[in-house]
N, C-alpha and C positions, 0 to 999 in steps of 0.2 A: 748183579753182575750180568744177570742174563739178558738184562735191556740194552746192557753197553753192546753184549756178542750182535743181537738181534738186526740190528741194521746190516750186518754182514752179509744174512741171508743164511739160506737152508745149507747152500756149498761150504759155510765155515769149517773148516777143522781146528778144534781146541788146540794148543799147545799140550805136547806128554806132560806127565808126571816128570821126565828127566829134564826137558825142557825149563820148567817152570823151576825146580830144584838145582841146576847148575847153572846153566850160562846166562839166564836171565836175571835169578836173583845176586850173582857174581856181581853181572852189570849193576845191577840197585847200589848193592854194596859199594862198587866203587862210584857211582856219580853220587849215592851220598857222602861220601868221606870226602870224594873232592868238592862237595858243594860246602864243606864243617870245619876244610882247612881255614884255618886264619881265622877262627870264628872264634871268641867265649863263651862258653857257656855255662851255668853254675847249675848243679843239679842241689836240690836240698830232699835230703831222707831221712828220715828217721829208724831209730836203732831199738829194739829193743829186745825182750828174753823173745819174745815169740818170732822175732824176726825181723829184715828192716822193710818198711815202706818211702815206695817216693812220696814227698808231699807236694813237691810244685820243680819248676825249672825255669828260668830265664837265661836268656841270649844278652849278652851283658854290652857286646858290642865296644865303644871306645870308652866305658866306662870301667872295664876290667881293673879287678880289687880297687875300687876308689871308692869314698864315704859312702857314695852312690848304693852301691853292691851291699857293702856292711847294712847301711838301713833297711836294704830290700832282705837281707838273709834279719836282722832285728826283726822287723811285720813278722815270717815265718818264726820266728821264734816267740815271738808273743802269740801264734795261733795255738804253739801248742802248749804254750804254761813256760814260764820261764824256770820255776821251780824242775820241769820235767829235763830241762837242759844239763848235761853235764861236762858234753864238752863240744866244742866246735873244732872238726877236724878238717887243713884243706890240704893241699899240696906245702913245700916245703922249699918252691921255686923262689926265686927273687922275688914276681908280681905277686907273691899271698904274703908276702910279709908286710904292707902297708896295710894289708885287710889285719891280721892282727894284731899291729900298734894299733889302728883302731878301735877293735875290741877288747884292747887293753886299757884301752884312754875310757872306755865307755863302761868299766867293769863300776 
């Protein structure tokens, strides 16, 4: 960080603590949600007694719940054992019901 400040010169003043904690990361927050509208994205985690972890993520793009997706969420499930699987949870929207009659055709 301090090479990026450093071409500024000795005159730089850091941004506050308030600075950096409201109105700045406010902005992040909203250019990233407006940059994630209209976007899919599939998060895959794993569940278990000790807690859950993420395993991976993909941007699904104009593939959203198509065989496409299902195969790519199968690789992650063969990473972690399929025996370890017990259930496959997504939304309950219209576009996740083709993801599982897929997973049904594939059981």
């Amino acid at each position: 960080m301090m090479n990026a400040i450093g071409p500024f010169g000795p005159g730089y003043k850091e941004p506050s603590q308030y600075q950096l904690s409201e109105p700045l990361l406010k902005k992040e927050v909203s250019n990233t949600n407006e940059a994630l509208k209209m976007r899919s994205i599939m998060n895959l985690c794993v569940n278990c007694m000790e807690g859950t972890t993420f395993l991976c993520s993909k941007e699904s793009g104009d593939e959203a719940y198509t065989k496409e997706m299902f195969q790519y969420a199968n690789k992650c499930i063969e990473q972690v054992g399929p025996t370890n699987v017990i259930q496959v949870v997504t939304d309950n929207a219209s576009n996740s019901r083709p993801h599982k009659d897929v997973e049904e055709g594939e059981a």
